[in-house]
C-alpha positions in Angstrom: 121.9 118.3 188.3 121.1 121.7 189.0 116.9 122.3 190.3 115.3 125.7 189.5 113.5 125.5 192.9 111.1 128.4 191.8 110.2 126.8 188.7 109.4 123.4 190.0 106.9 125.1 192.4 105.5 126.9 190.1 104.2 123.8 188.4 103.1 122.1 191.5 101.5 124.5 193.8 99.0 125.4 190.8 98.6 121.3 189.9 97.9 120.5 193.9 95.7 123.5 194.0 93.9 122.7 190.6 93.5 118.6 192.1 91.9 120.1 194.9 89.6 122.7 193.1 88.6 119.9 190.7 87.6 117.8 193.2 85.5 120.4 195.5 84.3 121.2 192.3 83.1 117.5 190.9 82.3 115.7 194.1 81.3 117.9 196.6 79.2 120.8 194.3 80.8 123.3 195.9 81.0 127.0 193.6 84.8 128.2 191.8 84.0 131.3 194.5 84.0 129.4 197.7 86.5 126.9 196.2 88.7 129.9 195.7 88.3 131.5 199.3 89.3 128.2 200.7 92.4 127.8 199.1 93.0 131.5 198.9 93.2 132.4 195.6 90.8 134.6 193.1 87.9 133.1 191.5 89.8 133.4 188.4 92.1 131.2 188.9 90.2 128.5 190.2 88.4 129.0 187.1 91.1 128.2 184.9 92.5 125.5 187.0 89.0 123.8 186.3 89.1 124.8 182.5 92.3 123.6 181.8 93.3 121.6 184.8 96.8 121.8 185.1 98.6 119.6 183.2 96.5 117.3 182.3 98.7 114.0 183.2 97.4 111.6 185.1 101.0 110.1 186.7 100.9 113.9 187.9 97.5 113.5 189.7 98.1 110.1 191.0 101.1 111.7 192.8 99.3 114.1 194.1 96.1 112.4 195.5 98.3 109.6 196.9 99.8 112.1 199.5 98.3 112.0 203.1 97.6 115.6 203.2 95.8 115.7 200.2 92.5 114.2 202.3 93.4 116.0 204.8 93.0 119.5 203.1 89.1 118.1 201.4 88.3 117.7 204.9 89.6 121.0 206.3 87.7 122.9 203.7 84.7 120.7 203.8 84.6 120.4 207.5 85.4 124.5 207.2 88.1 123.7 210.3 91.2 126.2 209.8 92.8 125.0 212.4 94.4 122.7 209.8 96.6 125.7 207.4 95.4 124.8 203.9 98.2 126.5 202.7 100.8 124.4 204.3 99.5 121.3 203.4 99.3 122.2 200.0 103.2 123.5 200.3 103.6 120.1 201.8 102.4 118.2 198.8 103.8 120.5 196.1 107.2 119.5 198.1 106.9 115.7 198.2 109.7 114.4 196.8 107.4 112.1 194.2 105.5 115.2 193.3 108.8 116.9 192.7 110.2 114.2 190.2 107.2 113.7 188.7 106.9 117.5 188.0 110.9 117.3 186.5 110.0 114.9 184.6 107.1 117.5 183.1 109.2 120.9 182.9 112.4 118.8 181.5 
């Protein structure tokens, strides 16, 4: 079976991103403009990640929280510690192989 690489990634990176934001967002009160300067993206987009919340599915979310780096990148921002790249982790998780099926599953 033939994976559009680019296409799976560009449901995941936005879902892990939009876990994250919601979560910041929720638990730890913290504004869609910090939020966005963490995870280096505009304001705007967080802002629709929050409205909408990317796709919605909780199997997707479960996937997502359950991976190690997910904590990890709440506590880099929280902690404000860049010594940990944001960035990767979140490549990381929008990689996992659960994540991935999960997201094929979604996208057909």
């Amino acid at each position: 079976m033939y994976v559009d690489c680019d296409k799976i990634f560009r449901v995941t990176i936005p879902a892990v991103k939009a876990a994250v934001a919601k979560e910041l967002a929720e638990k730890h009160d913290m504004s869609e403009k910090d939020i966005a300067h963490a995870l280096s993206v505009a304001q705007p987009a967080i802002s629709k990640y929050l409205s909408r919340y990317a796709l919605g599915r909780s199997d997707f979310e479960t996937k997502i929280k359950s991976n190690p780096n997910y904590r990890k990148i709440i506590s880099a921002v929280l902690s404000n510690d860049r010594r940990n790249s944001v960035a990767r982790m979140i490549d990381s998780i929008a990689s996992d192989r659960n994540v991935v099926k999960t997201a094929m599953k979604i996208i057909g």
